[in-house]
C-alpha positions as CSV (number, residue, x, y, z in Angstrom):
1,X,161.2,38.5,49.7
2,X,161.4,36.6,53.1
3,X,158.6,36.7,55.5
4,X,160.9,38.5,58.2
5,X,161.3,40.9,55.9
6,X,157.7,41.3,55.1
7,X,156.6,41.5,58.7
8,X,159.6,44.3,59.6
9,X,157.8,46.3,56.7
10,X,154.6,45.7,57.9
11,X,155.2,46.5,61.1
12,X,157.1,49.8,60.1
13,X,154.3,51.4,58.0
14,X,151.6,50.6,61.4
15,X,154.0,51.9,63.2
16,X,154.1,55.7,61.1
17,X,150.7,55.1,60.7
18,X,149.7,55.2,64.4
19,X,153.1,57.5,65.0
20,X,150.6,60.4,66.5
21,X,149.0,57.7,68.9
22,X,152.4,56.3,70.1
23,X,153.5,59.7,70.7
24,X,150.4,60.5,73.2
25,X,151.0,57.5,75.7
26,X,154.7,56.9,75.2
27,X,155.6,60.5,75.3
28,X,157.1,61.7,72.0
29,X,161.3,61.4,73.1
30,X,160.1,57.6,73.5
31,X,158.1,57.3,70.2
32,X,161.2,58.8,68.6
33,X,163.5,56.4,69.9
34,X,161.2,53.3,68.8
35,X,161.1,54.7,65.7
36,X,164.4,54.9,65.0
37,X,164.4,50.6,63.4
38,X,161.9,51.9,60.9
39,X,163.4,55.1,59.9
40,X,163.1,54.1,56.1
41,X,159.2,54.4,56.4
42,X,159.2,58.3,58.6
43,X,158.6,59.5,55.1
44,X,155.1,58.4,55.6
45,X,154.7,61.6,58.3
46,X,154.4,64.0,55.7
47,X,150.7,62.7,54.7
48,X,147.4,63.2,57.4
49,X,146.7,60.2,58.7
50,X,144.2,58.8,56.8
51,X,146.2,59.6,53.4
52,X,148.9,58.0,55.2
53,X,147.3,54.4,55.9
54,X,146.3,54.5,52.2
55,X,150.0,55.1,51.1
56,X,151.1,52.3,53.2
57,X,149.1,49.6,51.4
58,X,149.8,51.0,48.2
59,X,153.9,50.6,49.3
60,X,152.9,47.5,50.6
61,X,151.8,46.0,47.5
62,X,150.4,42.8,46.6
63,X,147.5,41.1,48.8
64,X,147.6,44.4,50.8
65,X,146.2,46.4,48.5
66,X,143.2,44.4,48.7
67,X,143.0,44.3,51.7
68,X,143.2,47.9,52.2
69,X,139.8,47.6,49.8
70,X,138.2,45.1,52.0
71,X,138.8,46.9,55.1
72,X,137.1,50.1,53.1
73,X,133.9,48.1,53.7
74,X,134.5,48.0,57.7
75,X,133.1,51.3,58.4
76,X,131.9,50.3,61.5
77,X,135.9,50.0,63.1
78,X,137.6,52.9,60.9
79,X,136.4,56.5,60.7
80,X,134.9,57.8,58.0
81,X,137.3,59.9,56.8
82,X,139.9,56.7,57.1
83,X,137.1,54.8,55.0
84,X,137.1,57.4,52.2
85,X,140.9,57.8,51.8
86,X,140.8,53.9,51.6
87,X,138.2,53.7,48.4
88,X,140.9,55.8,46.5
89,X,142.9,52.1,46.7
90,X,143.5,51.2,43.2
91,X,144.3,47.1,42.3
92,X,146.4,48.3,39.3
93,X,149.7,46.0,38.9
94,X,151.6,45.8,35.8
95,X,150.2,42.7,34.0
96,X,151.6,39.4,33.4
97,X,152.4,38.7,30.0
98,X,150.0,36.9,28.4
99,X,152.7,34.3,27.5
100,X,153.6,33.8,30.7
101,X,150.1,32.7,31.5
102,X,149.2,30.9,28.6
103,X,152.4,28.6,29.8
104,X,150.9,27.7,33.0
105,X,147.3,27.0,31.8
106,X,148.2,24.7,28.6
107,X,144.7,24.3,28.2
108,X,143.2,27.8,27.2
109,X,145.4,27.5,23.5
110,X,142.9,24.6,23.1
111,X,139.6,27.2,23.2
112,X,140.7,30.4,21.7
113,X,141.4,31.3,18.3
114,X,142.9,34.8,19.8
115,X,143.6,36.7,22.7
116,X,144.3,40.0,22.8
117,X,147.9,40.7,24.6
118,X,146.7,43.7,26.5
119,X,144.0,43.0,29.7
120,X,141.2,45.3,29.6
121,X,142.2,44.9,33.9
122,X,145.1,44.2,35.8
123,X,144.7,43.3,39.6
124,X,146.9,41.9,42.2
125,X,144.9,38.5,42.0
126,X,143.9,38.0,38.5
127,X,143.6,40.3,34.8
128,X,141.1,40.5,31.9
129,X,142.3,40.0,28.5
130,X,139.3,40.5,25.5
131,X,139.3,37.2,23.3
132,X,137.8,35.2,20.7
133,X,136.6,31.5,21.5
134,X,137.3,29.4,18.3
135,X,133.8,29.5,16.9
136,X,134.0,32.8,17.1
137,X,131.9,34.4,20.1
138,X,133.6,37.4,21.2
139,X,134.7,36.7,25.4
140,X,136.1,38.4,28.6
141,X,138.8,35.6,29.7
142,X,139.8,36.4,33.6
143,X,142.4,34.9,34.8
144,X,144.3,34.2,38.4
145,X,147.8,34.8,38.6
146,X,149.4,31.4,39.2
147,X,151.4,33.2,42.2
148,X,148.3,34.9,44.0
149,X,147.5,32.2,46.6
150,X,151.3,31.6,47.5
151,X,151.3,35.5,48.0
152,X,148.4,36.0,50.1
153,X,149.1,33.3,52.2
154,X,152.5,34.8,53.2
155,X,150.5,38.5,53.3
156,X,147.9,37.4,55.6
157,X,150.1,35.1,57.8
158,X,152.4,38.4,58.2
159,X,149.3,40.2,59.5
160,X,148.0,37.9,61.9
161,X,151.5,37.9,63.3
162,X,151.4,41.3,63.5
163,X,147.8,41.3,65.0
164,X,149.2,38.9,67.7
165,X,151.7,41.0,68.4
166,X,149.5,43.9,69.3
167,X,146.7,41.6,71.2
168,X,148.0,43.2,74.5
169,X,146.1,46.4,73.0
170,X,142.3,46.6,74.4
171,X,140.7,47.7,71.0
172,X,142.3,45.0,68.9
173,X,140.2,42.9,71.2
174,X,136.8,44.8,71.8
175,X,137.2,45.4,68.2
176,X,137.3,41.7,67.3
177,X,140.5,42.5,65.0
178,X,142.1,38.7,65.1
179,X,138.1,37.8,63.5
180,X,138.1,40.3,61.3
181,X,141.7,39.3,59.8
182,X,140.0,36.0,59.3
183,X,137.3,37.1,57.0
184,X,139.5,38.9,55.5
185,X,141.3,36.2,54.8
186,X,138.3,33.9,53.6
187,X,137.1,36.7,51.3
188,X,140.3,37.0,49.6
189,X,140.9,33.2,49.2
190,X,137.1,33.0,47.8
191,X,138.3,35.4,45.0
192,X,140.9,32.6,43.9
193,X,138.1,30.4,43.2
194,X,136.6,31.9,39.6
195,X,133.3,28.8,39.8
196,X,132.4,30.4,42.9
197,X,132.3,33.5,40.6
198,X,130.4,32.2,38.0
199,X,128.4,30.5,40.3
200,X,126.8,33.6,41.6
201,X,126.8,35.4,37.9
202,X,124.5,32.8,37.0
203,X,122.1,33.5,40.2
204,X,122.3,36.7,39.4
205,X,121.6,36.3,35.4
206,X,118.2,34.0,36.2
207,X,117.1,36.9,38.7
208,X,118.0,39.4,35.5
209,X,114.5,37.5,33.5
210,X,112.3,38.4,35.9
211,X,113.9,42.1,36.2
212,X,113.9,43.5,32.7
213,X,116.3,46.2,33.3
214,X,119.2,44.2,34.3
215,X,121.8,42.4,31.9
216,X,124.7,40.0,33.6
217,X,127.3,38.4,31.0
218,X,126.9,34.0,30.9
219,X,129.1,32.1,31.9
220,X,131.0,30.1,29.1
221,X,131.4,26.8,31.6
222,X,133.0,24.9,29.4
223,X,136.1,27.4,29.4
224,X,135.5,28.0,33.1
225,X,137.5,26.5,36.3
226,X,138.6,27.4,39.6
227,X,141.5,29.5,38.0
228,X,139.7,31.2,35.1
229,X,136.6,32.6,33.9
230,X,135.0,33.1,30.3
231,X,132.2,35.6,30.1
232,X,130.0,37.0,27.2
233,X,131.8,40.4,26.3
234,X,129.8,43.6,27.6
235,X,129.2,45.8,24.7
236,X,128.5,49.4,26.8
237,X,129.5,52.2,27.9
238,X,131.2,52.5,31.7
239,X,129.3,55.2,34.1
240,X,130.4,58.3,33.7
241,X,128.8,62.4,34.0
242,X,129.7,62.5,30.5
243,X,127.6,60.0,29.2
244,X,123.8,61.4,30.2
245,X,124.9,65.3,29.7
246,X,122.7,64.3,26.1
247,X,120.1,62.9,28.2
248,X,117.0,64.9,29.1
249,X,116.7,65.7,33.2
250,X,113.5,63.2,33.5
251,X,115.1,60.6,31.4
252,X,118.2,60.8,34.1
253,X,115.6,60.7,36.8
254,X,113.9,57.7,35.8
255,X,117.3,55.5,34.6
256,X,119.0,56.4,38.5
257,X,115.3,55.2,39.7
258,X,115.8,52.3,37.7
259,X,119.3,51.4,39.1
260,X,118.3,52.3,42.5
261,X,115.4,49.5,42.2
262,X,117.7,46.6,40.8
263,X,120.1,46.9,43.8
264,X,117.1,47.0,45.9
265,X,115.3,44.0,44.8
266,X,118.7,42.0,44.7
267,X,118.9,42.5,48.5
268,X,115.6,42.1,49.9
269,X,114.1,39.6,47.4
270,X,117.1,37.7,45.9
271,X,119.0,37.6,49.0
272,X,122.0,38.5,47.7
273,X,124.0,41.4,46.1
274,X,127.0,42.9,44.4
275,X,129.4,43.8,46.9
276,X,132.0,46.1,44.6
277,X,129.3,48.2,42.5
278,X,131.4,51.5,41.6
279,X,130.7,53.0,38.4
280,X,133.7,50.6,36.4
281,X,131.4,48.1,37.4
282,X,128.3,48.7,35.9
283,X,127.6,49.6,31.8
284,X,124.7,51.4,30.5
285,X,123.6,49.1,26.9
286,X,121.8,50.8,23.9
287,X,118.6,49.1,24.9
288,X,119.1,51.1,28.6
289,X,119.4,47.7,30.6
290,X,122.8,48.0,33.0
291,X,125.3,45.5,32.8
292,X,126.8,44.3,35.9
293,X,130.4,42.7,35.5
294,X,133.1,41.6,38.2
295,X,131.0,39.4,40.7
296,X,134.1,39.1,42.9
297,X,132.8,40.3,46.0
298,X,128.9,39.4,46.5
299,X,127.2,39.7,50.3
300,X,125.2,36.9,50.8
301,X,122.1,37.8,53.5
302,X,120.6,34.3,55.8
303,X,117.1,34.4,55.7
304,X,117.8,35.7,59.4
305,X,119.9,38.2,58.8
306,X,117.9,39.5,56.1
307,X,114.5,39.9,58.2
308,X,116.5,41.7,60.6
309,X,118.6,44.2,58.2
310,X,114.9,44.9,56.8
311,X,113.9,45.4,60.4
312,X,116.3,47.8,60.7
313,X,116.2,49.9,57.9
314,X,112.2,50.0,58.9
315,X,113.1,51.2,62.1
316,X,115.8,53.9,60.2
317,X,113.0,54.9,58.3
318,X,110.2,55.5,61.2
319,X,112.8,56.8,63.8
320,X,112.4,53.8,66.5
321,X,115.5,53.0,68.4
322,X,114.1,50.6,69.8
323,X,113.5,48.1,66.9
324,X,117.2,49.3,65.8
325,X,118.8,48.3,69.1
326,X,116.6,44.9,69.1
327,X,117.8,44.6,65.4
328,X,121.2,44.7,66.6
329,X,120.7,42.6,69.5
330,X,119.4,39.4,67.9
331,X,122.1,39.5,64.9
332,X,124.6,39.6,68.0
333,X,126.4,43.1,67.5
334,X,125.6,44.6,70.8
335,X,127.7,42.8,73.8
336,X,127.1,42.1,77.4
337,X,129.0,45.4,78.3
338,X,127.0,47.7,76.0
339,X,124.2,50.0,78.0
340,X,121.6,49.6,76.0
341,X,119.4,53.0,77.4
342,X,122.5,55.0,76.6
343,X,122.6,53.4,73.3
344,X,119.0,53.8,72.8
345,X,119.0,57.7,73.4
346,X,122.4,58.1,71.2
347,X,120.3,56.6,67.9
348,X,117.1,58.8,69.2
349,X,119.8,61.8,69.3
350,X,121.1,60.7,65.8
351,X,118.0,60.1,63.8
352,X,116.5,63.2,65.3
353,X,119.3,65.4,63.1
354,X,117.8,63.9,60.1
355,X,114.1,63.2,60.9
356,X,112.6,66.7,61.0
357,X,114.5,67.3,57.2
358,X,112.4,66.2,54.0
359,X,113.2,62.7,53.0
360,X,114.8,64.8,49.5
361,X,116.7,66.5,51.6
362,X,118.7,63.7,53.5
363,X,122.0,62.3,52.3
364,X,121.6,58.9,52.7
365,X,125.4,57.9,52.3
366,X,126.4,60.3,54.9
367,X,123.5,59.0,57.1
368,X,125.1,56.3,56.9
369,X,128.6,57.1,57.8
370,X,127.4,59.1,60.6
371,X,125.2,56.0,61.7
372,X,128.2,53.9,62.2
373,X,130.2,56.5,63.7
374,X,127.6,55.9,66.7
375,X,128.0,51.8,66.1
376,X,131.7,52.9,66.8
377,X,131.5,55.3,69.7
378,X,130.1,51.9,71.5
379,X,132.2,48.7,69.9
380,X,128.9,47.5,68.2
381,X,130.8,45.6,65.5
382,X,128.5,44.4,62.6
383,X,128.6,40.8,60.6
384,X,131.0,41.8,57.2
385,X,128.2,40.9,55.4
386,X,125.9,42.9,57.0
387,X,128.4,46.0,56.6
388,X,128.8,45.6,53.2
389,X,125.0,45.4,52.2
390,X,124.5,48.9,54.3
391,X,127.7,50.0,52.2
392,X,126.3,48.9,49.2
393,X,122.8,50.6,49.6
394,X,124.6,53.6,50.8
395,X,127.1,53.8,47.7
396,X,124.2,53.1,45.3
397,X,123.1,56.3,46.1
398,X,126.2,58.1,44.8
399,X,126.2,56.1,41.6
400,X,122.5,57.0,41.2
401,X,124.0,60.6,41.3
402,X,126.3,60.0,38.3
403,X,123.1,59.3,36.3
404,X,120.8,62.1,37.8
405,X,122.8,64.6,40.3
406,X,119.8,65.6,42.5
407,X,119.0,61.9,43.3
408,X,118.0,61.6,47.1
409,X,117.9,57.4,48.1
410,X,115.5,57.7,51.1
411,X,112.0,58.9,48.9
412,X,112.7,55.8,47.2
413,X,113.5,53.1,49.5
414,X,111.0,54.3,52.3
415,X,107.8,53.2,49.9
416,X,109.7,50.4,48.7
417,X,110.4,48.9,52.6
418,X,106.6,50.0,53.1
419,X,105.4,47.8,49.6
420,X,107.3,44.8,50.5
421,X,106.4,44.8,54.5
422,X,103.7,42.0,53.9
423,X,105.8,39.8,51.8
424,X,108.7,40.2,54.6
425,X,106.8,39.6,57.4
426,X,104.9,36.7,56.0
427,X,108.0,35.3,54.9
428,X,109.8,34.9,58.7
429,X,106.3,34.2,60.4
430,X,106.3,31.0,57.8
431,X,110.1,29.9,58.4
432,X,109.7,30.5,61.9
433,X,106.7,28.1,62.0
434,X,108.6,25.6,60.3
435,X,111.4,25.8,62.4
436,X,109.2,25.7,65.4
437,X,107.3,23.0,64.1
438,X,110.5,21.1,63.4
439,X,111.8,21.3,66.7
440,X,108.6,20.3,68.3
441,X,108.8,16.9,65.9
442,X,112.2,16.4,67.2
443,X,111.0,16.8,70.9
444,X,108.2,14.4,70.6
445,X,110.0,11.4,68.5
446,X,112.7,11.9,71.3
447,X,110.2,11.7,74.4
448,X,110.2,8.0,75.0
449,X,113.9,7.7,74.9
450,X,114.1,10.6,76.6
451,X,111.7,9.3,80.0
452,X,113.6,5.8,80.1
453,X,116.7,7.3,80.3
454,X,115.4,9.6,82.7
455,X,113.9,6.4,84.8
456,X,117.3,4.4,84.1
457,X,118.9,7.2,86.0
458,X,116.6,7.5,88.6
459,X,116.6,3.9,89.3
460,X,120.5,3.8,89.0
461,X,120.6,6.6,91.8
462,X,118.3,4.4,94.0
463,X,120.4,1.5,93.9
464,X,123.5,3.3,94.4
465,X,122.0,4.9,97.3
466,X,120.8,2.0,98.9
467,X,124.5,-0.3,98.0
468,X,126.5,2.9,99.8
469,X,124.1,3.0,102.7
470,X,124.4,-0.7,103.3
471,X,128.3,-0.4,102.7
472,X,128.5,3.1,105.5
473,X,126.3,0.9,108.2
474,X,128.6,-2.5,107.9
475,X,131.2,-0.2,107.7
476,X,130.4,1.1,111.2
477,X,129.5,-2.2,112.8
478,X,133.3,-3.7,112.1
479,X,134.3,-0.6,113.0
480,X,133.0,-1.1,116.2
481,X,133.8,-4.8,117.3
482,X,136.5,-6.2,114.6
483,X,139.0,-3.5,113.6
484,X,140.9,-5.6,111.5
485,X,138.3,-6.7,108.9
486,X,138.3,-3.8,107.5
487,X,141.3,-4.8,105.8
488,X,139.2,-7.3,104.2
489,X,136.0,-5.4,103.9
490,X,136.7,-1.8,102.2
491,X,138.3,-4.0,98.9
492,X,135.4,-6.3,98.7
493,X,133.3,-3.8,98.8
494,X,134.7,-2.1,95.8
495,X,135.0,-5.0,93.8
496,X,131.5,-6.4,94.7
497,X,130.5,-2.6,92.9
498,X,132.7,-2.7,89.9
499,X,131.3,-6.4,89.3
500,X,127.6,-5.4,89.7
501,X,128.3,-2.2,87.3
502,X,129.4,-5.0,84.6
């Protein structure tokens, strides 16, 4: 498929997608007639508008698919209902065969004694085939699709034409859109790279030995590169209604608490955190530990940004604006142009709907989208990270509902944030002294240098001022009785200067 090609899709499926918005400042005999080069697309009209921008990626195909899934974590730029619609994005391609593959990487039929011909998951950017190493350990082999790079590329490059094309648009610059496309972009070309996969499963299966309840797969290295990855096989069962209808209500309770308390230490004291957790993610083993599997997508919190999502969710939690708007502030989501008083009393407005409820009674995930709604209302537009961490939290709730339907996230986090205060706090007064400290060291080593070039300069000005001073009054004195020397006199004194500078 050529790239012109590509973009006139693209650019037809926005354009149905936003038909309703075209029609309101272009006046609809005008939207008609623009429409009329992407007629093939009008079929798109017959869906609401958020069903409709989910159709379009799915037609789309290939990297835009994922993309659509990526851009299900920016609920601070799309509506919730947009966001929602969005999630329902499936990564389901027909696979390659496994021939095909096992042609372009020579190497695996060097490792495995089978491989089953079927993938247990097929994506747009790699599949999962079940297989047996040759002495015998029973695997999960993922695998990239040897055309996946070559057709993101071309997908991405096709958007950010398209996004230059519509930079004469206001919000696709308050909205930092051409930025967003870029991590976008870095996030999908990080998927190509399996070590950087593995990488983090192995982060994440240390930090499983000092939290008994969590299981991650290893890492078989020496049948891992950039293009695949060889995991221990999860023997469990995927999270489902259907599996705990044998379990009693308080053993429901106390597994969802358990979950609910992995993803909470893996933000706040790892750092770091699954980014994709839906329930085909996660496995329930006999022993009760949960599995985590496909570490594709992992948010990865700066000490900084860290102290400051925990200050926020503190200030969530106690219903202060002001350490929420600060919070924003300092990780550079609130501009220039925002009014920060107005801001202020919207979040006092907001929290107030939900402050005066019991904690049991508050739904965090639709605190959530209702937070960012406000974060929209004034083009506060969050790190991706940052956004997928409060995503995260806010989805782990719902999961925590498969496992016990009456779960309620906020009686949970609220003493956990409380219990680990100290710890936090200590945490950035230390760094910050270090830093401080640091930068003090640097100060002082630099002084001297610092005061002779400051002298140097000094003395240079003097001179100068004195050599121009001399050069203004002789200047004036030929001037007055011999004209014509000045002929002589303005280049010597130019090259006298340029000699002394040597």
């Amino acid at each position: 498929m050529s790239r012109f090609f590509r973009l006139y899709q693209v650019i037809g499926y926005l354009y149905f997608c936003t038909y309703e918005v075209v029609e309101r400042y272009l006046t609809p005999v005008v939207a008609f007639l623009l429409s009329i080069p992407f007629f093939p697309f009008r079929e798109l009209l017959v869906y609401p508008p958020a069903v409709r921008l989910r159709v379009a990626f799915e037609r789309l195909g290939g990297a835009y698919v994922k993309i659509g899934q990526l851009l299900s974590t920016r609920v601070d730029i799309l509506p919730a209902d947009f966001v929602k619609e969005l999630e329902k994005l499936q990564d389901r391609v027909p696979p390659q065969p496994l021939e095909e593959l096992l042609n372009h990487y020579q190497r695996l039929k060097d490792y495995f004694s089978f491989i089953e011909e079927n993938p247990i998951g097929s994506g747009s950017v790699a599949q999962v085939h079940r297989a047996l190493l040759k002495d015998g350990r029973e695997v999960a082999l993922k695998v990239i699709r040897p055309k996946a790079e070559e057709l993101i590329k071309r997908d991405v490059s096709v958007l950010r034409s398209v996004v230059f094309l519509l930079s004469f648009i206001p919000a696709v610059k308050e909205f930092r859109v051409p930025q967003i496309v870029s991590e976008l972009e870095r996030m999908l070309l990080t998927e190509l790279d399996l070590t950087t996969e593995a990488a983090y499963m192995e982060l994440f299966r240390k930090f499983s030995k000092k939290e008994p309840s969590l299981f991650v797969p290893a890492v078989v290295w020496e049948v891992t590169s950039s293009r695949y990855l060889t995991t221990e096989f999860v023997k469990g069962k995927k999270l489902s209604p259907e599996l705990f209808e044998s379990f009693s209500s308080e053993e429901r309770k106390r597994l969802a608490e358990r979950f609910v308390h992995i993803v909470n230490r893996t933000v706040f004291e790892l750092g770091v955190f699954h980014g994709d957790l839906h329930p085909g993610n996660i496995f329930l083993l006999e022993d009760g530990r949960f599995a985590f599997v496909d570490f594709g997508i992992v948010g990865r919190l700066s000490p900084d940004t860290l102290s400051e999502f925990f200050l926020f969710s503190v200030g969530v939690m106690n219903r202060d604006p002001d350490m929420i708007v600060s919070s924003l502030k300092r990780i550079g989501a609130v501009g220039e142009w925002v009014n920060e008083n107005l801001l202020k009393r919207e979040v006092l407005v907001f929290l107030d709907k939900y402050y005066n409820r019991p904690l049991s009674q508050i739904d965090a995930e639709r605190l959530f989208y209702e937070e960012l709604s406000v974060a929209r209302r004034f083009k506060i537009v969050l790190p991706e990270e940052l956004v997928t961490l409060m995503k995260t939290i806010a989805h782990t709730e719902s999961v925590a509902r498969i496992i016990y339907p009456d779960f309620r996230l906020p009686p949970l986090l609220k003493p956990y944030l409380m219990r680990i205060a100290p710890r936090m706090v200590a945490s950035t007064i230390r760094r910050k002294t270090v830093k401080l400290v640091l930068d003090y060291g640097e100060l002082l080593s630099n002084l001297p240098s610092e005061i002779k070039a400051e002298f140097t300069r000094e003395e240079k000005e003097i001179t100068d001022s004195f050599f121009w001073g001399a050069a203004i009054l002789g200047f004036s004195l030929i001037l007055a009785f011999s004209p014509k020397l000045l002929l002589f006199y303005i280049p010597s004194i130019f090259l006298f200067k340029k000699a002394s500078e040597k």
